[in-house]
C-alpha positions as CSV (number, residue, x, y, z in Angstrom):
1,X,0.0,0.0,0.0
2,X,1.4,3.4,-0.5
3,X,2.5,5.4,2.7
4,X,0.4,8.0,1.7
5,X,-2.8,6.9,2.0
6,X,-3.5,5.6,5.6
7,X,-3.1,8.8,7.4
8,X,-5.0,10.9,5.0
9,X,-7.8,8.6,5.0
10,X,-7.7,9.5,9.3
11,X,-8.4,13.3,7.9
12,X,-11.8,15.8,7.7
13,X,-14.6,14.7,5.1
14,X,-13.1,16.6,2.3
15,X,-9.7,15.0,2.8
16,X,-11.2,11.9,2.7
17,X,-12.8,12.4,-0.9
18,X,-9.6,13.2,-2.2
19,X,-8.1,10.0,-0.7
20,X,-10.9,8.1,-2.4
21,X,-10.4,9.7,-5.8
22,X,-6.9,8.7,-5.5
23,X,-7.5,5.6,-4.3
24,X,-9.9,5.2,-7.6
25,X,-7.0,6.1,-10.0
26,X,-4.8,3.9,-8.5
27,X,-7.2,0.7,-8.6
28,X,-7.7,2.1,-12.5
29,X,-3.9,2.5,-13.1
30,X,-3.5,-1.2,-12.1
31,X,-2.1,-0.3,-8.4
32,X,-2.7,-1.9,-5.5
33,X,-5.4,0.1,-2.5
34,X,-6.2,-1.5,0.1
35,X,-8.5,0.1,3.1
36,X,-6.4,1.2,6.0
37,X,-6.4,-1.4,8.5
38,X,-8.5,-0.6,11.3
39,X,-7.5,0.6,14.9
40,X,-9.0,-2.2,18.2
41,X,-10.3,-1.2,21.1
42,X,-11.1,-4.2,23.1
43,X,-13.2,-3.9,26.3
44,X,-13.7,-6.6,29.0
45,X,-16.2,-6.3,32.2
46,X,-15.3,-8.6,35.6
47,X,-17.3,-10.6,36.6
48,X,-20.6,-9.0,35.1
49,X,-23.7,-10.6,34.0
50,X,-25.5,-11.4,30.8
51,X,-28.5,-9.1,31.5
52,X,-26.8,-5.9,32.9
53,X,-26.6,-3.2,30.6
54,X,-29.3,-2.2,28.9
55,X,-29.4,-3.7,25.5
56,X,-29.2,-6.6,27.0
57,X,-32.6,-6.0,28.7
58,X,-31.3,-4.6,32.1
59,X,-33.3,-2.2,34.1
60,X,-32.9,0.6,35.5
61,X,-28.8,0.4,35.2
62,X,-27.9,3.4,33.1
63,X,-25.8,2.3,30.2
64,X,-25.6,4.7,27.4
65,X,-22.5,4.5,25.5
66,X,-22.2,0.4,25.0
67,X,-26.0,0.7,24.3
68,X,-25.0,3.2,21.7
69,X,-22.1,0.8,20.7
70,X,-25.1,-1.7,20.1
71,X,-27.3,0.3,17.9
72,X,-24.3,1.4,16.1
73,X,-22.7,-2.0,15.2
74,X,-23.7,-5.3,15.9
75,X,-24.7,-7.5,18.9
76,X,-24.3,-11.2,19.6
77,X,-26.8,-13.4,21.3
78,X,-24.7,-16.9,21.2
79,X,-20.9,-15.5,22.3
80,X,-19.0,-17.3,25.1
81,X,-16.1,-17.1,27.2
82,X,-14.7,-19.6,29.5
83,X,-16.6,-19.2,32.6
84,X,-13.4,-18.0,35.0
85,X,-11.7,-14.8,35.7
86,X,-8.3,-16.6,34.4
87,X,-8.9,-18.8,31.6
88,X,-10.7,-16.2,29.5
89,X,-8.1,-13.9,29.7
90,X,-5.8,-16.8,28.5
91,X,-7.9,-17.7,25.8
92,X,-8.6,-14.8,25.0
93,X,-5.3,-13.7,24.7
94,X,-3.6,-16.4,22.9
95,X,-6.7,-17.5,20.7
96,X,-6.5,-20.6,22.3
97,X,-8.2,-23.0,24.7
98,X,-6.7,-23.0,28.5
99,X,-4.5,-25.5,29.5
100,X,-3.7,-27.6,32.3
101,X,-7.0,-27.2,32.9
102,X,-6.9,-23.6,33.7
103,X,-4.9,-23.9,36.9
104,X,-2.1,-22.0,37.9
105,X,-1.4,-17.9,37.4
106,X,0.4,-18.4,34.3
107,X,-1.4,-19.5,31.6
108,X,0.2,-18.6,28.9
109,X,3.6,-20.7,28.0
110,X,6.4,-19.5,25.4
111,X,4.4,-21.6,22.6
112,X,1.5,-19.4,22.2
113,X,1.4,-15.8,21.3
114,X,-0.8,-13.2,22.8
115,X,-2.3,-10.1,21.3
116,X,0.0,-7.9,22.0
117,X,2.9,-10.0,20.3
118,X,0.5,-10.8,17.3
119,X,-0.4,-7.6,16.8
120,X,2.9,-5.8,17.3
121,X,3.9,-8.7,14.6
122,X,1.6,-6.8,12.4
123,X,3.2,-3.5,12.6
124,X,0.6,-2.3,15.2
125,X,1.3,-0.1,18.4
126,X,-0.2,-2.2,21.2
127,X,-1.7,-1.4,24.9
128,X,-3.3,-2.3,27.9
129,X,-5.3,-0.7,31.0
130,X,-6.3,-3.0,33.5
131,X,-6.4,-6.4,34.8
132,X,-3.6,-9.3,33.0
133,X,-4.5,-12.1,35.7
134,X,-2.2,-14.4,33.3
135,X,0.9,-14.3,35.6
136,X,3.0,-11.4,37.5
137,X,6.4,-13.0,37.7
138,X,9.5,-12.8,35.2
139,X,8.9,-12.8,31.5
140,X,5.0,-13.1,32.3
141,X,4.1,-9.8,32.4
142,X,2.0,-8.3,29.6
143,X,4.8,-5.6,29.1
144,X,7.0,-8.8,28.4
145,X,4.2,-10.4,26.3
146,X,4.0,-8.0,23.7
147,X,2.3,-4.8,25.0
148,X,4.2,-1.9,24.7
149,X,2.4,0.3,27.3
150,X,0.4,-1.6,29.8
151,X,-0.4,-0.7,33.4
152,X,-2.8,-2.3,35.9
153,X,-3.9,-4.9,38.3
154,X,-1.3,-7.9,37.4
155,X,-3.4,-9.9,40.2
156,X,-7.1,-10.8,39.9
157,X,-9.2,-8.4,41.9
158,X,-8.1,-5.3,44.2
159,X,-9.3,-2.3,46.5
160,X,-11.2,0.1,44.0
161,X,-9.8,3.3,45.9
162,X,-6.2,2.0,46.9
163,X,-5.0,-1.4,45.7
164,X,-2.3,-0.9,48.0
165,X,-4.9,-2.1,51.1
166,X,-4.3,-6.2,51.6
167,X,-7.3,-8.4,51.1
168,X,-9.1,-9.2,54.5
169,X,-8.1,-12.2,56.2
170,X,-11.0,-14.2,55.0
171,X,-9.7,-13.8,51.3
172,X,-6.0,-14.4,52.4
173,X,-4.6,-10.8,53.3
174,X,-2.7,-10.4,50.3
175,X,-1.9,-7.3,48.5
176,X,-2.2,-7.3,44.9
177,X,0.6,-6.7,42.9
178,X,-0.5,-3.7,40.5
179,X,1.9,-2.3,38.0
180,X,3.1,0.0,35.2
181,X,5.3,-1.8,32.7
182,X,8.4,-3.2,34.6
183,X,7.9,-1.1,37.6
184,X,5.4,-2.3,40.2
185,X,3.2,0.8,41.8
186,X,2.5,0.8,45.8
187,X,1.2,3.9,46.8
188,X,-2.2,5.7,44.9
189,X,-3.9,9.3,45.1
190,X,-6.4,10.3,47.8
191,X,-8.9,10.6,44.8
192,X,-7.8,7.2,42.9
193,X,-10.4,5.2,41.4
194,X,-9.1,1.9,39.1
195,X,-12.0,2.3,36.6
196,X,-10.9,6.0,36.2
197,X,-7.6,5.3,36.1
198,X,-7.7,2.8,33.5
199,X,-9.2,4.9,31.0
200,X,-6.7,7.5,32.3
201,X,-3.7,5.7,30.7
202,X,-6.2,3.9,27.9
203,X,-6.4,7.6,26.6
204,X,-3.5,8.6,27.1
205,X,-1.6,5.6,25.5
206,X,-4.5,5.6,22.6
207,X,-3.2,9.3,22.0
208,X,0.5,8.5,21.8
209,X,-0.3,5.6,19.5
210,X,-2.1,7.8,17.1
211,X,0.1,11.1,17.3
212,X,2.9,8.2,16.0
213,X,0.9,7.2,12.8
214,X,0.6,3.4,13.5
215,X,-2.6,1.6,13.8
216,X,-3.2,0.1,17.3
217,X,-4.6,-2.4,19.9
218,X,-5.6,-1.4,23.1
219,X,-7.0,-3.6,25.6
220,X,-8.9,-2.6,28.5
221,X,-9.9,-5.5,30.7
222,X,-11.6,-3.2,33.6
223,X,-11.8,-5.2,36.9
224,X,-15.6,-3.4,37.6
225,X,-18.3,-5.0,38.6
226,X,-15.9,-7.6,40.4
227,X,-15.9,-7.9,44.5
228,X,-15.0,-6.0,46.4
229,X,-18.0,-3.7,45.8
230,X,-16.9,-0.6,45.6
231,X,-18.5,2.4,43.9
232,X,-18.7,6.1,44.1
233,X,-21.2,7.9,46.7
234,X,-22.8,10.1,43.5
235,X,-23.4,6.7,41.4
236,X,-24.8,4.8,44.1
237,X,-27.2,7.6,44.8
238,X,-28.8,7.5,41.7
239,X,-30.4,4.0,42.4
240,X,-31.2,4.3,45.6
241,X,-34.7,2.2,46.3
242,X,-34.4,0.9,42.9
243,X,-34.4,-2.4,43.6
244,X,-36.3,-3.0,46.6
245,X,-38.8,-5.5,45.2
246,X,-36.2,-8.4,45.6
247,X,-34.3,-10.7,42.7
248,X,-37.5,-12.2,41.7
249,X,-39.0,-9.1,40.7
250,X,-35.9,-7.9,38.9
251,X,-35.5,-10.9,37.2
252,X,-39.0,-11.0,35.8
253,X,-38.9,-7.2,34.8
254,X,-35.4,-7.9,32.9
255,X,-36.7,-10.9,31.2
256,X,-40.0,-9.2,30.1
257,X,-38.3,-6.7,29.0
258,X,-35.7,-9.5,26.7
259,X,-38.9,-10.8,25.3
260,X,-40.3,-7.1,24.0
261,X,-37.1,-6.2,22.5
262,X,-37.0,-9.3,20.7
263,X,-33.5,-9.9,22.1
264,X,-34.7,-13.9,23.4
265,X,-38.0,-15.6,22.2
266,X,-39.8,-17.0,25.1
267,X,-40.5,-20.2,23.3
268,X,-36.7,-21.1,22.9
269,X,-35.3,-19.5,26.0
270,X,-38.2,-20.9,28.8
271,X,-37.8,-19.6,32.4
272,X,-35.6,-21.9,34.5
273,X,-36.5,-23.0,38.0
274,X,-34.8,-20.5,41.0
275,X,-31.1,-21.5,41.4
276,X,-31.2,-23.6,44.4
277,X,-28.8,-21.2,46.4
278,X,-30.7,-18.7,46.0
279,X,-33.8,-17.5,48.9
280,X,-36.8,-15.8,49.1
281,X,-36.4,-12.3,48.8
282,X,-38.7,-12.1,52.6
283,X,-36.3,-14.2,54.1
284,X,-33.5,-12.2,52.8
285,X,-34.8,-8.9,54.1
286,X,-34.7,-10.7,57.5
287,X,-30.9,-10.2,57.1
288,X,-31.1,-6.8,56.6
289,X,-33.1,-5.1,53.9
290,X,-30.9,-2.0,53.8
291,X,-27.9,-3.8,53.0
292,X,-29.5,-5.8,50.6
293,X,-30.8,-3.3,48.7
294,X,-27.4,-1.4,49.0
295,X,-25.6,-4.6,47.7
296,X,-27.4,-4.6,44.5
297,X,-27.0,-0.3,44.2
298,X,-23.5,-0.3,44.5
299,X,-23.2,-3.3,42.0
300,X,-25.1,-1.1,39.5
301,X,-23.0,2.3,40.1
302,X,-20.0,0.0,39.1
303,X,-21.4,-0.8,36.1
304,X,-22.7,2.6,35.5
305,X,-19.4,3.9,36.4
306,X,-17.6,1.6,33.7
307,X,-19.7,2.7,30.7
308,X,-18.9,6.3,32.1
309,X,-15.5,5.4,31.3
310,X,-16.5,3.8,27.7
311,X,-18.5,7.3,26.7
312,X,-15.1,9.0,27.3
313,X,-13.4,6.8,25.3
314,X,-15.9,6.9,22.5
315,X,-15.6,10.8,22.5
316,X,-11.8,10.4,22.2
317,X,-12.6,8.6,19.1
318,X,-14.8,11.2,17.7
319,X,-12.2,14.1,18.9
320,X,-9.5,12.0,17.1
321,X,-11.2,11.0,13.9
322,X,-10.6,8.2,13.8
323,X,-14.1,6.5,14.8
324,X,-15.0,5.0,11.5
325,X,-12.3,2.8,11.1
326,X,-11.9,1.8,15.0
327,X,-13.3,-1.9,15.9
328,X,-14.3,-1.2,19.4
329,X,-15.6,-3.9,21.0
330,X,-17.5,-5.2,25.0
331,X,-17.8,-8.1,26.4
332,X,-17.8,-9.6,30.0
333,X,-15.5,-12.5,31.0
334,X,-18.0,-14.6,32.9
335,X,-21.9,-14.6,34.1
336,X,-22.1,-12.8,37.4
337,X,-20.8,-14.5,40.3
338,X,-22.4,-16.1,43.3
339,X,-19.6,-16.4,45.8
340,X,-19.8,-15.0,49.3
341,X,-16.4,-14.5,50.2
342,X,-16.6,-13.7,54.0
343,X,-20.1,-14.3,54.2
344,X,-23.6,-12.8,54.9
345,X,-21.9,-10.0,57.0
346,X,-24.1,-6.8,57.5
347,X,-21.1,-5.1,58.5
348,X,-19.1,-5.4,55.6
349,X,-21.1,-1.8,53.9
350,X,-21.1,-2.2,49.9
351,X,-19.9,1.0,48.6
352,X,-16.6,2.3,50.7
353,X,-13.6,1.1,50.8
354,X,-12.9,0.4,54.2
355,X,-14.9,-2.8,53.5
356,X,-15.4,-5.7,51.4
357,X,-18.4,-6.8,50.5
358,X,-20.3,-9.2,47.5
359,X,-23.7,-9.0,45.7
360,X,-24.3,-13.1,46.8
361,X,-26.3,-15.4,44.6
362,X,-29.6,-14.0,45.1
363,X,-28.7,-10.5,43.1
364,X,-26.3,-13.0,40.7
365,X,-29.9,-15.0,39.8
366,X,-31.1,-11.7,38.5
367,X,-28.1,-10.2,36.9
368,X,-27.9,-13.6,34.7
369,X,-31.4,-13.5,33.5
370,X,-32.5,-15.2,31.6
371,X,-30.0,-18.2,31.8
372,X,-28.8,-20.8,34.9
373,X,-26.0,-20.6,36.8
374,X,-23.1,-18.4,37.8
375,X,-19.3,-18.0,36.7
376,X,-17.2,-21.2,37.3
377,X,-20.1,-23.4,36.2
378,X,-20.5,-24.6,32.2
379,X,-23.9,-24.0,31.9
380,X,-25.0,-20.9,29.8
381,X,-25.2,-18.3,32.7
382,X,-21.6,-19.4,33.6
383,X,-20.1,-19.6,29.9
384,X,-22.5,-17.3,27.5
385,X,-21.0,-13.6,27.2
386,X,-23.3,-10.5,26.0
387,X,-20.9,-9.0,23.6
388,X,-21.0,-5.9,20.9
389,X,-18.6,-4.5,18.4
390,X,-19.0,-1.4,16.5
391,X,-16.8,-1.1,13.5
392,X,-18.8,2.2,11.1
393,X,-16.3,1.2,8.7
394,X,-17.3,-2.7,7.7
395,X,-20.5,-3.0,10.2
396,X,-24.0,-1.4,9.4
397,X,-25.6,-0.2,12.6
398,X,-28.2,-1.9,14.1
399,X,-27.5,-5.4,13.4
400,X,-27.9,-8.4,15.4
401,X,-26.5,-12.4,14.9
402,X,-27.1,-15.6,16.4
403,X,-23.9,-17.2,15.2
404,X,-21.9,-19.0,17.4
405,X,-18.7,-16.7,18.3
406,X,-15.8,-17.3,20.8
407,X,-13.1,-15.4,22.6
408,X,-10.8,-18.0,21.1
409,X,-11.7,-16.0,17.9
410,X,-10.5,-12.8,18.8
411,X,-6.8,-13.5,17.9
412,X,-7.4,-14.9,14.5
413,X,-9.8,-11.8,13.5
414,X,-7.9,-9.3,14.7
415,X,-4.4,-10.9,12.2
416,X,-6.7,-11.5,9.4
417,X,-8.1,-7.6,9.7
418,X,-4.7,-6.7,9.8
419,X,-3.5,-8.4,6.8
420,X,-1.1,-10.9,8.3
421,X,-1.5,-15.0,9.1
422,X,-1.1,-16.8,12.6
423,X,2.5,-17.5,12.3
424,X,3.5,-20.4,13.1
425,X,6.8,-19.7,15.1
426,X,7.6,-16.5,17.5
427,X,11.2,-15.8,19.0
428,X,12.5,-19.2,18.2
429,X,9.7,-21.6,19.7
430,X,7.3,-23.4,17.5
431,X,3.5,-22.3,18.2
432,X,0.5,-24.4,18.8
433,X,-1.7,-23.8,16.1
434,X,-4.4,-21.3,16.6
435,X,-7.6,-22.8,17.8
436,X,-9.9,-19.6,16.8
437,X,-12.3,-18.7,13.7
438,X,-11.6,-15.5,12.1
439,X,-15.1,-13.7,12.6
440,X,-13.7,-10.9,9.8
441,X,-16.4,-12.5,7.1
442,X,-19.5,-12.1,9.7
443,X,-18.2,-8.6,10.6
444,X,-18.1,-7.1,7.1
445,X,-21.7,-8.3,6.0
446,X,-20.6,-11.9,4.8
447,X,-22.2,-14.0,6.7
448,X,-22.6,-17.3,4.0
449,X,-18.8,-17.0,4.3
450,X,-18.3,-17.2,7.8
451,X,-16.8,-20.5,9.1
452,X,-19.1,-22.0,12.4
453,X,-17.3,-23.8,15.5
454,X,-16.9,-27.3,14.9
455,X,-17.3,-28.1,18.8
456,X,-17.0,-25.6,21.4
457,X,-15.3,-27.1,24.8
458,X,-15.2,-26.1,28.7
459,X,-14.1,-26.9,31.4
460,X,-13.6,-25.7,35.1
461,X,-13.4,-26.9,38.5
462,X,-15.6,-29.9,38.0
463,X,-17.9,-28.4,35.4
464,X,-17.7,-29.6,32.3
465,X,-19.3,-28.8,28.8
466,X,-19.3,-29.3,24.4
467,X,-21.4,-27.6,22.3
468,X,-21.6,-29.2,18.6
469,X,-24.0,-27.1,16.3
470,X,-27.1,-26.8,18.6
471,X,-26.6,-29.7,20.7
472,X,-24.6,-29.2,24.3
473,X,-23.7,-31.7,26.8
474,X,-22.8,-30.4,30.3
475,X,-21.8,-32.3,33.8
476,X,-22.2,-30.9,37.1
477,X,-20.1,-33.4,39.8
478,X,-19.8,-36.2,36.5
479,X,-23.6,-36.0,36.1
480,X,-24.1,-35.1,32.6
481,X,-26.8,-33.8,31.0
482,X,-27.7,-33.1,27.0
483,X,-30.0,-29.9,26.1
484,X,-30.9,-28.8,22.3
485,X,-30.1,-25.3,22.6
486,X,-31.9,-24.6,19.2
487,X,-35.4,-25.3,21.4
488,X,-34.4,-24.8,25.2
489,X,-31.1,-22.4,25.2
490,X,-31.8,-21.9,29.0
491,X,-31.1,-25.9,29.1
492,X,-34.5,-26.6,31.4
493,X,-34.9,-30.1,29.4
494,X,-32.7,-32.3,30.1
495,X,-32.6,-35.0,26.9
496,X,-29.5,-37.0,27.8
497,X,-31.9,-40.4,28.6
498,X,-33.5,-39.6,24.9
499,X,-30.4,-39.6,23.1
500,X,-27.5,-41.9,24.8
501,X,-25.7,-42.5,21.8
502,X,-25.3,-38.5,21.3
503,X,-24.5,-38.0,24.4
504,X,-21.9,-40.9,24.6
505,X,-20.2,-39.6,21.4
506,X,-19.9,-36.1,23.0
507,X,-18.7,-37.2,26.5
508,X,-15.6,-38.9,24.2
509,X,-15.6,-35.5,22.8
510,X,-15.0,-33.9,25.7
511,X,-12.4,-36.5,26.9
512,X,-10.2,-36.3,24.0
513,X,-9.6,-32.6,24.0
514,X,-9.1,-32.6,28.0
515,X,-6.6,-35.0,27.4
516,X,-5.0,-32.7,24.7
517,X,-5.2,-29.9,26.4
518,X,-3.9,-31.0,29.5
519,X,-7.3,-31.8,31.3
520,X,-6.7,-35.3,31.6
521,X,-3.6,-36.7,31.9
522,X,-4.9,-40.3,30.7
């Protein structure tokens, strides 16, 4: 391509029509134009469920800018991530499935690349702002794996005002290790936040990248809505009483409103029974209503807070120019979580940061409506991911797919966008061969091209799952169970006593890619 092009086609309106008459002549003249590649913004939510932002069907949780990311590109109804904090970031990373069965902090071994080294293989400036999770020792660091400005949470969660204060003896009294390239940070401002300060250095680094005239990647992997819950006085206050009615309530006014946006069909997606940890709302209240309530407010000024941060973004894009041709992308890493790490206690206060508190399944049962389960388990609440991608350039606004999509795919779209194959070697070690689906056909209107999953596998701390086309097999404690997601994707029939032979065939499935990824050591 000639050097001349790209940046011009970054430039005002007019500038732009002379780059396309150019561009023109040159295809006439027998020259090669390509399109400018486009800049990646990739955004991850912690620990977030499938029904909290708004075009997802929340209510009453203000989310304006990824809801405008939405109607501006396109949103997914059959994404998925890995279920844990960890082995989506791996995965998502390295375009690969987790292995050793997702144990350990580092997950990502000298034969895979990540996005930062593929990318910066592709001549792009690459970033990150927030939480790696993947490993904070030597030569695991995501400066050392390819980023060339990164700063954050190396760890897995942390004190939203000052990650310098340990974790409370019930989660271990550790202190996080929190960084800014090789240098690790221990001391923060009186008026820190992490969500801020994330987009802070995202903007900052996004800046840099674009005053230099190379196309980049910058990934934001925000630790919000995550425990511990801590939010900002002014965004708590604006949903105060808001959810007073209880998880029941919420749940049926989110999933009402799925079904009138046309987002699930009530015939495919029937209601599941409660989650069996979760109470009666009544009995809940006997706790302490206040603090229930205030559990469930704090939660949602987190996530208000977090699309805050994406607006500012967004505008940077606009301010910049450089919004047409900018893949921007959200997703969450998990379905919301149920785990009550120090218990019921009344005294832990959700908001400050003097404490440490949790939302508990209850408020997780309503933050993953319409779908069972939590995070760590492979049913669809555990495993299914809202996700939206806005792209002006290639997607038309206002568009919506059921195609199967994974975060293994990110890595293979984001090389074949930028013009370069998975290679099959990096600094002298051979790579395992990228286990991803380019999703580029999908994204630019093609979708008869687009190549579907073969099988789709999980696995995690005794949960266990395949998907083939619109059949899924899933064991809880080595009971399994086989659901036809193309009739029942909230996986309330169970047909596994219908179908032995598919389910058999799948279980072997499952066994032969444990054992090659490190699952099974049989």
């Amino acid at each position: 391509m000639l050097p001349f092009f790209q940046p011009v086609m970054q430039t005002p309106l007019y500038m732009r029509a002379i780059a396309s008459l150019l561009l023109f002549l040159a295809s006439i003249s027998g020259l090669s134009a390509e399109a400018p590649r486009p800049n990646i913004i990739l955004i991850m939510a912690d620990d977030m469920g499938w029904s909290d932002i708004g075009c997802y069907g929340a209510i009453h949780i203000q989310t304006p800018n990824i809801d405008r990311m939405a109607s501006e590109g396109m949103l997914f109804t059959q994404f998925y991530n890995n279920a844990k904090c960890t082995t989506t970031r791996a995965s998502l990373l390295t375009g690969l499935y987790p292995r050793k069965g997702g144990r350990g902090q580092e997950l990502i071994s000298q034969d895979m690349i990540t996005l930062g080294e593929g990318m910066r293989l592709a001549g792009y400036a690459t970033g990150l702002s927030g939480k790696w999770h993947n490993g904070s020792g030597e030569s695991h660091r995501p400066f050392e794996r390819g980023f060339d400005e990164a700063y954050g949470l190396w760890d897995g969660c942390c004190n939203f005002f000052d990650p310098s204060i340990p974790d409370p003896k019930f989660k271990g009294g550790r202190i996080r290790k929190f960084g800014h390239n090789l240098d690790l940070i221990t001391e923060f401002p009186d008026d820190y936040f992490t969500t801020d300060a994330f987009t802070d250095h995202a903007i900052a680094t996004i800046r840099a990248h674009v005053a230099a005239g190379k196309p980049f990647l910058h990934y934001i992997p925000y630790t919000a809505p995550h425990y511990p819950i801590h939010a900002k006085p002014e965004d708590i206050a604006k949903y105060k009483g808001k959810f007073s009615e209880g998880w029941d309530v919420l749940r049926a006014a989110r999933r009402a409103r799925q079904i009138e946006m046309e987002l699930i069909d009530p015939e495919v997606w029937p209601e599941p029974e409660r989650e069996p940890k979760v109470g009666s709302w009544e009995e809940a209240k006997s706790i302490g209503e206040e603090w229930q309530n205030l559990r469930m407010e704090a939660y949602a000024a987190m996530v208000d807070n977090m699309d805050q941060n994406i607006g500012r973004v967004l505008d940077l894009l606009d301010e910049l120019k450089i919004a047409d041709n900018t893949m921007i992308m959200f997703l969450s890493d998990n379905g919301a979580c149920a785990e009550t790490p120090g218990g019921n206690d009344v005294e832990h206060v959700p908001g400050p940061k003097e404490f440490y508190s949790h939302v508990g399944p209850g408020w997780a049962y309503a933050q993953n409506t319409p779908l069972r389960r939590y995070k760590a388990n492979c049913h669809e609440g555990g495993v299914a991911t809202p996700f939206v991608i806005r792209w002006p350039a290639a997607i038309a606004p206002g568009m919506k797919t059921d195609a199967v999509g994974h975060i293994i795919d990110f890595l293979p779209t984001f090389l074949d966008v930028a013009g370069v194959e998975y290679p099959s070697e990096h600094n002298g070690e051979e790579l395992l061969p990228v286990e991803g689906l380019s999703l580029r056909p999908l994204l630019e209107g093609r979708p008869e091209d687009q190549a579907a999953p073969e099988k789709l596998f999980w696995n995690w701390s005794g949960t266990k799952a395949v998907r083939q086309g619109d059949w899924k097999v899933v064991a809880e404690k080595n009971k399994w169970s086989l659901y036809d997601l193309s009739k029942d994707r909230t996986e309330t029939q169970d047909l596994a006593a219908e179908y032995p032979e598919r389910l058999a065939a799948m279980k072997r499935d499952w066994e032969g890619w444990a054992q090659l990824t490190g699952v099974s050591k049989k």
